[in-house]
N, C-alpha and C positions, 0 to 999 in steps of 0.2 A: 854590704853595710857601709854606710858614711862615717866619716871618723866621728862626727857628735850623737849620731845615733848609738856606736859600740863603745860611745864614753857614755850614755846614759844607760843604757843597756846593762852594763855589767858597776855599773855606780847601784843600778836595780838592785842587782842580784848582791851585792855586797852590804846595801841597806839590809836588805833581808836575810842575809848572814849575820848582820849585829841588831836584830830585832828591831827594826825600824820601821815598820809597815805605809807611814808616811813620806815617809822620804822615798821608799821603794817606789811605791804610786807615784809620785813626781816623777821621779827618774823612768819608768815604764812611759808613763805617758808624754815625755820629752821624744821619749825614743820612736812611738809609733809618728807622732810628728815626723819628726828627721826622716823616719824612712819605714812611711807607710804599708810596707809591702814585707815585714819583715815579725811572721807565723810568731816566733819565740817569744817577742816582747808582748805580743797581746794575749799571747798564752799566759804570761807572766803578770800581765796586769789586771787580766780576768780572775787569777786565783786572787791577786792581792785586794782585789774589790768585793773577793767573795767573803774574806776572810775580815774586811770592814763591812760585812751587812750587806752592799752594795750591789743584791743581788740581778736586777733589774742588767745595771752596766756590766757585771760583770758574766752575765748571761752574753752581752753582748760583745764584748771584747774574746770571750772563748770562740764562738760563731765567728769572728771574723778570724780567729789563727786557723780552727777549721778551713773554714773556706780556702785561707791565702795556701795551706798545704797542698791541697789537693789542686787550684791554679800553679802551682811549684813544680806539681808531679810526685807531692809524700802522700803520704798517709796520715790523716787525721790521729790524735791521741785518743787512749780512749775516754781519758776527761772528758777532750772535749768532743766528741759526738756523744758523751753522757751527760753532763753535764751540763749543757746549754736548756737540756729537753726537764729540767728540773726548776726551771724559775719561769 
């Protein structure tokens, strides 16, 4: 992970620890930026898009951490092979 990736990454998860859902979304979607290849944050920006409506994107952002796990060698969560199959 790049340093302004796992600065926006965890600036995410910190939004979203002080109930910020927009700010979160910024920061997620900074982060898949910086370093496209990186499961967590689009896992993270999937939920935060589901949780604004944004089901459409946020189908799509789950689908792509899916994918990039299994490119990695993990294992999908099971959000996201559930999840995605619901918008």
């Amino acid at each position: 992970m790049e340093d302004n990736a796992f600065y926006y990454y965890y600036s995410g998860l910190a939004s979203l620890e002080l109930q910020q859902p927009k700010e979160a979304s910024y920061f997620f979607q900074q982060c898949v930026k910086s370093d496209p290849e990186d499961a967590d944050a689009f896992y993270q920006l999937g939920l935060v898009l589901k949780q604004a409506g944004n089901e459409s994107l946020a189908g799509k952002a789950l689908q792509k951490a899916a994918a990039l796990r299994v490119v990695h060698g993990q294992r999908p969560s099971k959000e996201e092979k559930i999840i995605p199959r619901i918008f």
